[in-house]
BATORPA-746909 format. One line per 2 residues: number of its first residue (from 1); their letters; for each residue y, z, x of C-alpha. Coordinates in steps of 0.001 Angstrom, whole numbers, always signed. Layout:
BEGIN
NUM> A> Y Z X  ...
This chain:
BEGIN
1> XX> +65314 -7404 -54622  +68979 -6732 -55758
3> XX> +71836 -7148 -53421  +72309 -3304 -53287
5> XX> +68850 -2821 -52230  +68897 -5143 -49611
7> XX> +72343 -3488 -48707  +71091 -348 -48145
9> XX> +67747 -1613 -46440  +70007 -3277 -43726
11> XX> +72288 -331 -42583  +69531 +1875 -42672
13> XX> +67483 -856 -40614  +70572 -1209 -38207
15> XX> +71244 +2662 -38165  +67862 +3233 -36968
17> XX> +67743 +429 -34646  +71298 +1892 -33000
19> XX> +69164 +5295 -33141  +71839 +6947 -35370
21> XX> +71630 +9713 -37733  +73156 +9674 -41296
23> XX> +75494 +12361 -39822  +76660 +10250 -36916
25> XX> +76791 +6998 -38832  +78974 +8848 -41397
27> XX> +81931 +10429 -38459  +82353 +7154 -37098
29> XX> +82548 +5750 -40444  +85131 +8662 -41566
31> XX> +83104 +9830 -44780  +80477 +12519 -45570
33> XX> +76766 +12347 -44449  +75590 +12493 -47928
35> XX> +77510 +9255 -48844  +75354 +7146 -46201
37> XX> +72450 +8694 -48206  +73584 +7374 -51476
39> XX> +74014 +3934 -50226  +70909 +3982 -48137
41> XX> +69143 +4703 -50868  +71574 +2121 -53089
43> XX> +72763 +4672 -55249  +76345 +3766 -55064
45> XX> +78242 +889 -54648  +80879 +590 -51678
47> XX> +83637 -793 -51017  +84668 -3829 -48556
49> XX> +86630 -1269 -46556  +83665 +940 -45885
51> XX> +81591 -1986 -44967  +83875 -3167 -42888
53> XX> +83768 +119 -40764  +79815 +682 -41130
55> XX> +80151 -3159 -39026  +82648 -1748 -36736
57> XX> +80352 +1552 -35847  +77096 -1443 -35388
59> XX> +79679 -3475 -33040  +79330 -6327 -35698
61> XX> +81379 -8339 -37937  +81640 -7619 -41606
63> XX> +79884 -11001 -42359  +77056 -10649 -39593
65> XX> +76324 -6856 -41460  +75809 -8916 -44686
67> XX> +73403 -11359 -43373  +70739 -11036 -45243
69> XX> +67298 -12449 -44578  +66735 -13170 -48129
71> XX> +69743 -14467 -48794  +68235 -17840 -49910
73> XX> +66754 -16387 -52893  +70350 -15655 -54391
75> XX> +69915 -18548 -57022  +67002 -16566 -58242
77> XX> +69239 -13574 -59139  +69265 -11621 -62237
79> XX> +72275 -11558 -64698  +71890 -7835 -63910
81> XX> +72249 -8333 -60281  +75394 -11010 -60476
83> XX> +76971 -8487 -62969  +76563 -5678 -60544
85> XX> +77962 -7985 -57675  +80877 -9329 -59694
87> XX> +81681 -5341 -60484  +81490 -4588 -56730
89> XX> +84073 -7836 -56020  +86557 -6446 -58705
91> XX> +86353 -2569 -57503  +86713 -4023 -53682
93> XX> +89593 -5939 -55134  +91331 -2811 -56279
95> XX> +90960 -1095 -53303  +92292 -3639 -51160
97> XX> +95429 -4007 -53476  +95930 -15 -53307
99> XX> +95234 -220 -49101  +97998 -2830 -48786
101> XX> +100185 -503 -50595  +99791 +1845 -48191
103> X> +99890 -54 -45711
């Protein structure tokens, strides 16, 4: 299973376990219902900032929402699946250069 997959499997998993809709989940995360769709269904990638307020809405840390059960079987990953990760890193990258801008 490819880290996006396994994303979206775990906030839905937690979403339902905090007995949240998609339109609740998405106000306290500040972004439109049909976005927690798309990742649910790991359509899109997001970013770290996102994540980091999909954690804050669970009452979690950023790193305890990426805990992944089967995160041992990383070294087993696709070329595919690192490619997609490393494209994730670099757009997170950008967006927390832009946010500090801001900032």
């Amino acid at each position: 299973m490819d880290i996006l997959t396994q994303l979206a499997r775990r906030i839905k998993e937690l979403r339902k376990i905090y007995k949240l809709s998609q339109e609740k989940l998405a106000e306290m995360a500040d972004v439109h219902p049909t976005y927690i769709g798309k990742i649910e269904r790991a359509e899109i990638n997001s970013s770290i900032l996102f994540l980091a307020k999909i954690a804050k809405a669970f009452n979690m840390s950023l790193s305890e929402l990426l805990a992944f059960p089967d995160v041992g079987k990383i070294e087993r990953a696709k070329p595919k699946d690192i490619d997609r990760l490393i494209e994730f890193l670099k757009d997170s990258l950008e967006i927390s250069k832009e946010y500090k801008k801001e900032g």
